[in-house]
C-alpha positions as CSV (number, residue, x, y, z in Angstrom):
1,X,-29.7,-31.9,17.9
2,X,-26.4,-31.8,16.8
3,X,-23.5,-33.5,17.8
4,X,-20.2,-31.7,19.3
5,X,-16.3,-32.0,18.7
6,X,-14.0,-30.6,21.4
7,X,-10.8,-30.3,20.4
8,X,-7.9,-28.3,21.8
9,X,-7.0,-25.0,19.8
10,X,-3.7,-24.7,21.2
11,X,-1.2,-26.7,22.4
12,X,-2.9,-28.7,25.2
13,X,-3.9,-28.4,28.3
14,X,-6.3,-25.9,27.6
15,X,-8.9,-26.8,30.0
16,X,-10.7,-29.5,28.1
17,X,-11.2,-31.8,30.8
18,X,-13.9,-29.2,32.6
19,X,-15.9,-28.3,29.4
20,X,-16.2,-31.9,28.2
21,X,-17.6,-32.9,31.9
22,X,-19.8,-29.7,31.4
23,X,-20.9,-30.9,28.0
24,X,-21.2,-34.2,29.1
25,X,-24.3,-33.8,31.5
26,X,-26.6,-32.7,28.2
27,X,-24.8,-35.8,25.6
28,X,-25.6,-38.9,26.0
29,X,-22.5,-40.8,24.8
30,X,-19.1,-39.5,25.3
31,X,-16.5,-40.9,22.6
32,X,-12.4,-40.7,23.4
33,X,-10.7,-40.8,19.5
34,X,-7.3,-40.1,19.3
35,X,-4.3,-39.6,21.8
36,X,-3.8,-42.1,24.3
37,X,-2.6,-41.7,28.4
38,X,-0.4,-38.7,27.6
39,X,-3.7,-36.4,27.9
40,X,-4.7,-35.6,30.9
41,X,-8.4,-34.1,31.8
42,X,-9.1,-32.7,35.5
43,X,-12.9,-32.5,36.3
44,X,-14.0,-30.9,39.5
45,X,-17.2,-32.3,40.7
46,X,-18.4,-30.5,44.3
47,X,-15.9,-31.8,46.6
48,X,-14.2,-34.2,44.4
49,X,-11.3,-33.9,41.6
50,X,-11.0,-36.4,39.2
51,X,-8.1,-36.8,37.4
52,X,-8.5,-38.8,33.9
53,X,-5.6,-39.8,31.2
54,X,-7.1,-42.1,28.9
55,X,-11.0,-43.2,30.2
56,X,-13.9,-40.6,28.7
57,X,-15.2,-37.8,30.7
58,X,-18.9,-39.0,30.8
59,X,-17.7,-42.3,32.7
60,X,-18.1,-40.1,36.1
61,X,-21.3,-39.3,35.0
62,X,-24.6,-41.7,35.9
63,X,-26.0,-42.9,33.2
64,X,-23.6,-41.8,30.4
65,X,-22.0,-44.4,27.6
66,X,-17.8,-43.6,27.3
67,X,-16.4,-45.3,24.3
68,X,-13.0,-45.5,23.3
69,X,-12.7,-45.0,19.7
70,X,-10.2,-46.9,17.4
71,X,-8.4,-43.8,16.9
72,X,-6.9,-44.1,20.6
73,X,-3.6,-46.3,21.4
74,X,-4.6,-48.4,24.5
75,X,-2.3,-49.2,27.3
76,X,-3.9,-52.1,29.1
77,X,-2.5,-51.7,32.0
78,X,-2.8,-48.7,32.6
79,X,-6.8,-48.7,31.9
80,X,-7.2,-50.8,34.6
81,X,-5.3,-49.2,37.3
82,X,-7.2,-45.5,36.6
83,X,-11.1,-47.9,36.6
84,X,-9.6,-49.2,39.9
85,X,-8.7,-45.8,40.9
86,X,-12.3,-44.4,40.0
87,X,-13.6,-47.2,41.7
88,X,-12.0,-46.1,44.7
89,X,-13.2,-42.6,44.0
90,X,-17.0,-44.0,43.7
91,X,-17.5,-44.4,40.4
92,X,-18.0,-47.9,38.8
93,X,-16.9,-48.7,35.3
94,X,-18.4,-51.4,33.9
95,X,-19.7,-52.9,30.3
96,X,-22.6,-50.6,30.8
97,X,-20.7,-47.0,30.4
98,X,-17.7,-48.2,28.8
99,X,-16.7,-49.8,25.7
100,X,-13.9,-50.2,24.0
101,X,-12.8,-50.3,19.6
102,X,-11.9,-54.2,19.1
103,X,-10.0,-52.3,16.2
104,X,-8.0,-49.8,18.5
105,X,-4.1,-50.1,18.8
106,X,-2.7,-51.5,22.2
107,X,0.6,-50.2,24.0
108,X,2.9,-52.5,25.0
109,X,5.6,-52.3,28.1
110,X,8.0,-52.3,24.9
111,X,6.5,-49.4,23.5
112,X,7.4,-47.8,26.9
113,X,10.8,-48.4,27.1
114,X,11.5,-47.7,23.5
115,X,10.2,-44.4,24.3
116,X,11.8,-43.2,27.2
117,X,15.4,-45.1,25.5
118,X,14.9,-43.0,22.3
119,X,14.3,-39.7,24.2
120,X,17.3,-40.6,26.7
121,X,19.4,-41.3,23.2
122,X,18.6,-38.0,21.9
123,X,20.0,-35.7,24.4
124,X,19.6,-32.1,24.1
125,X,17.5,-32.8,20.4
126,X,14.5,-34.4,22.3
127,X,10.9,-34.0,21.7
128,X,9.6,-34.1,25.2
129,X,7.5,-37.2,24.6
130,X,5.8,-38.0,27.8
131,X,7.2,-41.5,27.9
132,X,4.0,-43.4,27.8
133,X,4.8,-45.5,24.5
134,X,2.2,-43.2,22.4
135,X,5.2,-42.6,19.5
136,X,5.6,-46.0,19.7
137,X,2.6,-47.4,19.4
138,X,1.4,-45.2,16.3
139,X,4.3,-46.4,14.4
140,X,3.6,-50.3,15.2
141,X,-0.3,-49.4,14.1
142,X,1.1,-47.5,10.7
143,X,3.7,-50.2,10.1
144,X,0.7,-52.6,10.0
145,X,2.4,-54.9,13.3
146,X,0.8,-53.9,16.1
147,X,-1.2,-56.0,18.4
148,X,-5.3,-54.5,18.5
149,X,-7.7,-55.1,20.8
150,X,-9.4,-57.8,19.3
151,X,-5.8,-59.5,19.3
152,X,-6.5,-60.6,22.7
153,X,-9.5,-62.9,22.2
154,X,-7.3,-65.4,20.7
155,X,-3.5,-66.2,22.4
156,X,-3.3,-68.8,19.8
157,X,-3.4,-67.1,16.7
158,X,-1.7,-63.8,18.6
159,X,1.6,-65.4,18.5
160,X,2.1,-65.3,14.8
161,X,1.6,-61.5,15.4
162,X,4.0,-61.3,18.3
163,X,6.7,-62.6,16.2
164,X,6.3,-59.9,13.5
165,X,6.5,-57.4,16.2
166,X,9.8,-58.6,17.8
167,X,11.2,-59.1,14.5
168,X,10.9,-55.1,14.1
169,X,11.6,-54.0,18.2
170,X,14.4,-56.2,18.6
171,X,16.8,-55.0,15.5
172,X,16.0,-51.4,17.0
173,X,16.4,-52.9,20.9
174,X,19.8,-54.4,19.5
175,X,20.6,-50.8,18.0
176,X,20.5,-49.2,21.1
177,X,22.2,-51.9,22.8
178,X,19.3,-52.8,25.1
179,X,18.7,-56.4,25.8
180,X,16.0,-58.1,23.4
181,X,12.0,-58.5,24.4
182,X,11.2,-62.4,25.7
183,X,8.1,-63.3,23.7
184,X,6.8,-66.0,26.3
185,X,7.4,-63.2,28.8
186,X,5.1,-60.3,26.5
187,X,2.8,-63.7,25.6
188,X,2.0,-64.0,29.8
189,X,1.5,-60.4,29.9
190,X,-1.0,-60.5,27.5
191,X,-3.0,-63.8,29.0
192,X,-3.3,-61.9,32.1
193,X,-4.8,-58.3,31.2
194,X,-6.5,-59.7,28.3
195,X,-9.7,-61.4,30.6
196,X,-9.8,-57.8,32.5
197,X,-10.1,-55.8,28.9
198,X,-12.1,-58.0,27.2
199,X,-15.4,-57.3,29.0
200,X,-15.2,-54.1,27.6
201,X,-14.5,-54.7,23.5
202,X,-17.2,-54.0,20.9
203,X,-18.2,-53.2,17.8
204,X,-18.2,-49.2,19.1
205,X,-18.6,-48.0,15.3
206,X,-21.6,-50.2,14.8
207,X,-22.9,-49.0,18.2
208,X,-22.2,-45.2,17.7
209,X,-24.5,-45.5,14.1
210,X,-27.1,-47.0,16.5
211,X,-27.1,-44.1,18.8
212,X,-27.0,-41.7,16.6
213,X,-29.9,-42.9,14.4
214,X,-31.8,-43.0,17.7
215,X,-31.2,-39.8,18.3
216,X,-28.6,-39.4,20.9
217,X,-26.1,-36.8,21.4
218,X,-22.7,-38.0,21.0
219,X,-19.7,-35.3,22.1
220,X,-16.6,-36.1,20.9
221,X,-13.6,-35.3,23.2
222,X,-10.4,-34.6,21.5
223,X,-7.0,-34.8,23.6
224,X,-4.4,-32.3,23.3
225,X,-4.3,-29.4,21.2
226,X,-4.3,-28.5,17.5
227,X,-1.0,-27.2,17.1
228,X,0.9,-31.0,18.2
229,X,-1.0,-32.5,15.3
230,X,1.5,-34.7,13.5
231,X,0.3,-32.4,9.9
232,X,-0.3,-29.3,10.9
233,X,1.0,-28.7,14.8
234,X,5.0,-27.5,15.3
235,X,6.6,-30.4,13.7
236,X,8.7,-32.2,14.8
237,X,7.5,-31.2,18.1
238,X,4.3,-32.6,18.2
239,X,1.8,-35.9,19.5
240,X,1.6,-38.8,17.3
241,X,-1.8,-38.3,16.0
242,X,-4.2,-35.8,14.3
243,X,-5.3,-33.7,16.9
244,X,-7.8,-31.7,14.5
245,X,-11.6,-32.1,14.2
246,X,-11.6,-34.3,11.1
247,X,-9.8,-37.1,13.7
248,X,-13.3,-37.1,15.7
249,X,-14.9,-39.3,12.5
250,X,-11.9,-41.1,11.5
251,X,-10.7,-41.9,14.9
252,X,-14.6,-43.4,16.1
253,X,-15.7,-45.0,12.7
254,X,-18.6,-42.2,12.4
255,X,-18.8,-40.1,9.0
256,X,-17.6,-36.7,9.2
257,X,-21.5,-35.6,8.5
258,X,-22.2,-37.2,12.0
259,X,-20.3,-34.2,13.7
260,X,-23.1,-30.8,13.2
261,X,-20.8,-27.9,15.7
262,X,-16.8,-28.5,16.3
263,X,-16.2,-26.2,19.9
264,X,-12.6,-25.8,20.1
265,X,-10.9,-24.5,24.2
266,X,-8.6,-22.2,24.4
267,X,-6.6,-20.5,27.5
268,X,-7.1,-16.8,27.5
269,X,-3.8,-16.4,27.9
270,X,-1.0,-19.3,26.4
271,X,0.9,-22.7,27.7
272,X,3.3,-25.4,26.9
273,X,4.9,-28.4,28.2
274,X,7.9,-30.0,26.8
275,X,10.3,-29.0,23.6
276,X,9.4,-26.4,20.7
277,X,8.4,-23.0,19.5
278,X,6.5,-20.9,21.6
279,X,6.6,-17.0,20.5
280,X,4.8,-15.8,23.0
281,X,6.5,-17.4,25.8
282,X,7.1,-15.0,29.2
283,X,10.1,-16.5,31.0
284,X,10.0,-13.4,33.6
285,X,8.3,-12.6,36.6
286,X,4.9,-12.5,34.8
287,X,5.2,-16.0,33.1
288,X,6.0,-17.1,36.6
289,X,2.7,-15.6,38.4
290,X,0.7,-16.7,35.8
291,X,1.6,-20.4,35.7
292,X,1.7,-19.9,39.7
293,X,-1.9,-18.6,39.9
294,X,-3.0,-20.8,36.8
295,X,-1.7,-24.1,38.5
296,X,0.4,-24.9,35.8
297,X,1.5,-28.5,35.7
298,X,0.6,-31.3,33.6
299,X,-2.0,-33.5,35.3
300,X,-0.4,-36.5,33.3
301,X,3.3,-35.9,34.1
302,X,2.9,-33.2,36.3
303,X,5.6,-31.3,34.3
304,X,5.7,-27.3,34.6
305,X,4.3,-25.9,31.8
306,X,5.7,-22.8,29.9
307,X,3.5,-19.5,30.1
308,X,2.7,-16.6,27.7
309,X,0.5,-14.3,26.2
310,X,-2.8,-15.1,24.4
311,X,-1.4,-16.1,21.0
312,X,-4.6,-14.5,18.5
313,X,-2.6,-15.0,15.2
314,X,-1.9,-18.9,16.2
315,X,-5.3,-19.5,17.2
316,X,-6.9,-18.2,14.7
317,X,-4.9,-20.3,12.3
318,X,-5.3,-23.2,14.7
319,X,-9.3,-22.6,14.2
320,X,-9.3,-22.5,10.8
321,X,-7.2,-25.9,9.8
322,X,-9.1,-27.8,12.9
323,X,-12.3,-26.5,11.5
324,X,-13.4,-24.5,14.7
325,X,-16.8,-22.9,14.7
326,X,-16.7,-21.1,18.2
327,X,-14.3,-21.1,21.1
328,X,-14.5,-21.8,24.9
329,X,-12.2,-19.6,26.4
330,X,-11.4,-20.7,29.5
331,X,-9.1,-19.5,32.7
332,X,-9.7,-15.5,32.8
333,X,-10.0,-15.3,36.6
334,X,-5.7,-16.0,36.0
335,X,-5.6,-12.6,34.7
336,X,-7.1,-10.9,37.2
337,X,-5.3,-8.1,38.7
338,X,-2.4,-7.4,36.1
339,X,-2.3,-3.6,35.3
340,X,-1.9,-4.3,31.3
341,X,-2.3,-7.0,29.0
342,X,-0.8,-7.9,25.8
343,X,-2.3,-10.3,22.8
344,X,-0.3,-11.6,20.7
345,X,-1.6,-9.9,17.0
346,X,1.2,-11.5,14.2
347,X,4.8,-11.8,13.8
348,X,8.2,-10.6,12.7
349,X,10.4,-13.0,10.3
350,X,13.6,-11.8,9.3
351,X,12.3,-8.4,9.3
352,X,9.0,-8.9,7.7
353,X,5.6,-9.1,9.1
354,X,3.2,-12.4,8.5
355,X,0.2,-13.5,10.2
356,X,0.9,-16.9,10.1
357,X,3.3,-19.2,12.3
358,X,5.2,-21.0,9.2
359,X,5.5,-24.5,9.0
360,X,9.5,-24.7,8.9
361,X,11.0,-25.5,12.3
362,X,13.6,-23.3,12.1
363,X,11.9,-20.6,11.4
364,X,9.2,-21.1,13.7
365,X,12.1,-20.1,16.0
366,X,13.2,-17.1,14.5
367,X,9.4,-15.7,14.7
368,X,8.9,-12.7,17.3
369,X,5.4,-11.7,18.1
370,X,3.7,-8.2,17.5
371,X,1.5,-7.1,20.3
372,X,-1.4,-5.0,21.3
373,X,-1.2,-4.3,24.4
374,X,-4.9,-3.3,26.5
375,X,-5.7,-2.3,30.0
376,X,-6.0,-4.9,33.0
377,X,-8.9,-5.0,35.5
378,X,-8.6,-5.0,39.0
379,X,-12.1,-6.7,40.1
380,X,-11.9,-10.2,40.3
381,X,-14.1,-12.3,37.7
382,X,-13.6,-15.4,39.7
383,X,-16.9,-17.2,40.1
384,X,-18.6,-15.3,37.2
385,X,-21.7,-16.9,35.5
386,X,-22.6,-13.7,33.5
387,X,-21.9,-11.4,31.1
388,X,-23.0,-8.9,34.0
389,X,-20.8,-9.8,36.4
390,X,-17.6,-9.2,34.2
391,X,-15.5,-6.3,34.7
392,X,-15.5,-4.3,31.6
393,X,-12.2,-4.1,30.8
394,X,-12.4,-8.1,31.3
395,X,-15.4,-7.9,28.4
396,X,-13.2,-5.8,26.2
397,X,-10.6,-8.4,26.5
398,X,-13.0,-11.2,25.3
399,X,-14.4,-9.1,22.3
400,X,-11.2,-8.1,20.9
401,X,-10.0,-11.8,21.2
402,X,-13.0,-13.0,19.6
403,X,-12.2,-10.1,16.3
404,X,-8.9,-11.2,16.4
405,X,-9.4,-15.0,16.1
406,X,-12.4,-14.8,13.7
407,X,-14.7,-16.6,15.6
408,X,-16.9,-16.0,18.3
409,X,-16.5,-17.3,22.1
410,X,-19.5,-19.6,22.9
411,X,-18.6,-20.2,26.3
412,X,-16.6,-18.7,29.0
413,X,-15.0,-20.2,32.0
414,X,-14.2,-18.4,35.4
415,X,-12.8,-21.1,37.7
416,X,-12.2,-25.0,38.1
417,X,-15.6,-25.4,38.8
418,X,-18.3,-26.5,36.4
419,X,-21.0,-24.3,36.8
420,X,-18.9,-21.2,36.6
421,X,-19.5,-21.0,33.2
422,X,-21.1,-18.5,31.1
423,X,-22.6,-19.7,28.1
424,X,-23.5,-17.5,24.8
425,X,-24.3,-20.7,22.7
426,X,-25.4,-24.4,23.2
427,X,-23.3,-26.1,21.1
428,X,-25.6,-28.9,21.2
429,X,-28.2,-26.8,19.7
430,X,-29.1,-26.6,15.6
């Protein structure tokens, strides 16, 4: 059986969080490996909505393993308070469906508040972090200071580290004319989460070869979306990781053979929260009933998010450079009802047509988009678990999508809820 990669194939929020639970009842081990608590995943289980930032999908799930891979920046803190607030919920997370890198990257409450200071700073040129110290916190882990997980199984020898640290925060801290970090103060912060994480630290890459030499099915859940990859998204407006498929080996210690099918989610129609390009953005009355009848807000920062047409040239470059083999496309029943529909098909650049969103910021805002514009469907497709129960103008829609962007749709969501799915391929299947 092969195992899966889910990554985003646009810019986030593409609906990952219900295909990933969906995925999650057939794999056996569900493995987090890049982003941090600045992706947020939803999952609607019957009559209750869980809402996840940084803890696997499968931990709701009896009898499933979560890991958090090395490639994910850990706030402490902030693990703890959503396993208390699943606890509340239910759902116990314990040693026995969660374990965490020793070798994974911690956020400090300095890597906070040097992000939210650095976006204040830059005014009207910000990025539209989310404030969660994920910038931050890749830079310590690059710049070879940061403070790991397996930092915290011994204060003594952590305050060497700590000194390195402060050495680099408190020039920039001085910079901005903040006041400079107490190290006893970070030190006591550390002594007290670091018996509440501990429990949790392991070997994962030594334990993800076991599993998958026994045979289980590990899905890989990626968090936001191929185009804010720090290479190849909409720089400079984009995460602080890679985003893409490769990321799924590097970021859980696994060998890029380990991954057999790479299933990437997109919306059928296009979102964005925060700063950057966005060429098919609608800011008229039909953006604003779409993100109205999509629910558009970010389940992290509960931010509005921007809305526009389906984008088939960016995805289909998305799919390629992630290494996508088959899309779920998720969120039709939002286009119910709309008399015409347009797909985004390529661009216009200083009065020449490309297929291909260029990699130069400024001109990434200069791009318009060329559309094709098809007919809408009245029926609802709300509910819909097959092909059969589609309207046909809403099956037209898929299958010129699926020419457009090269690769086929796999599976196809019609609401929030799990089991209205329709699924052409198994992605768990050889």
């Amino acid at each position: 059986m092969a195992n899966v990669a889910v990554v985003g194939a646009q810019w986030g929020d593409e609906g990952k969080g219900k295909v990933v639970d969906w995925l999650s009842e057939r794999a056996d081990v569900v493995v987090r490996f890049q982003g941090g608590r600045n992706a947020g995943h939803t999952l609607v289980i019957g009559d209750k909505t869980f809402k996840l930032s940084l803890l696997p999908s499968g931990v709701v799930r009896a009898g499933k393993l979560g890991v958090i891979g090395n490639g994910v920046v850990v706030d402490p803190w902030a693990l703890c308070s959503e396993i208390e607030k699943l606890g509340a919920q239910g759902v116990a997370v314990n040693h026995d469906n969660l374990r965490i890198a020793e070798n994974a990257t911690l956020i400090l409450p300095l890597h906070r508040e040097l992000d939210a200071l650095r976006e204040e700073a830059a005014g009207a040129g910000k990025i539209g972090t989310t404030g969660r110290g994920i910038g931050p916190a890749y830079e310590d882990k690059v710049g070879r200071r940061a403070i790991r997980v397996q930092d915290l199984r011994n204060l003594t020898t952590l305050s060497d580290k700590i000194d390195r640290l402060l050495v680099h925060h408190n020039a920039l801290r001085r910079g901005l004319s903040q006041p400079e970090i107490s190290k006893s103060e970070l030190m006591a912060q550390l002594a007290e989460i670091a018996p509440r994480i501990l429990p949790f630290v392991d070997v994962t890459w030594e334990l993800l070869d076991r599993e998958r030499r026994a045979g289980k099915r590990i899905l890989f859940e990626g968090a936001q979306g191929a185009l804010l990859d720090i290479d190849h998204g909409t720089y400079p407006f984009v995460t602080s990781s890679n985003t893409v498929a490769a990321q799924a080996a590097t970021g859980s210690g696994m060998g890029p053979r380990s991954i057999g099918y790479v299933l990437g989610i997109a919306k059928a129609y296009t979102t964005r929260v925060g700063s950057g390009p966005f060429p098919t953005e609608l800011t008229d009355e039909i953006g604003t009933r779409i993100g109205e009848r999509g629910r558009e807000f970010g389940t992290v920062t509960g931010r509005k998010r921007r809305c526009g047409w389906f984008d088939a040239a960016l995805v289909r470059q998305t799919l390629k450079i992630a290494g996508i083999d088959g899309i779920a496309l998720t969120k039709l029943d939002v286009l119910d009802g709309f008399d015409e529909l347009k797909v985004g098909v390529g661009y216009m650049l200083d009065g020449e047509r490309i297929d291909v969103l260029p990699a130069e910021s400024d001109a990434q805002a200069r791009v318009q988009p060329i559309y094709e514009t098809l007919p809408g469907w009245t029926q609802s497709t709300q509910g819909a678990r097959s092909w059969s129960e589609l309207p046909a103008q809403a099956v037209k829609y898929v299958r010129y999508i699926e020419e457009l962007i090269e690769r086929p749709v796999t599976m196809l969501s019609t609401s929030p809820e799990r089991d209205d799915t329709i699924l052409m391929k198994d992605p768990f299947a050889d």
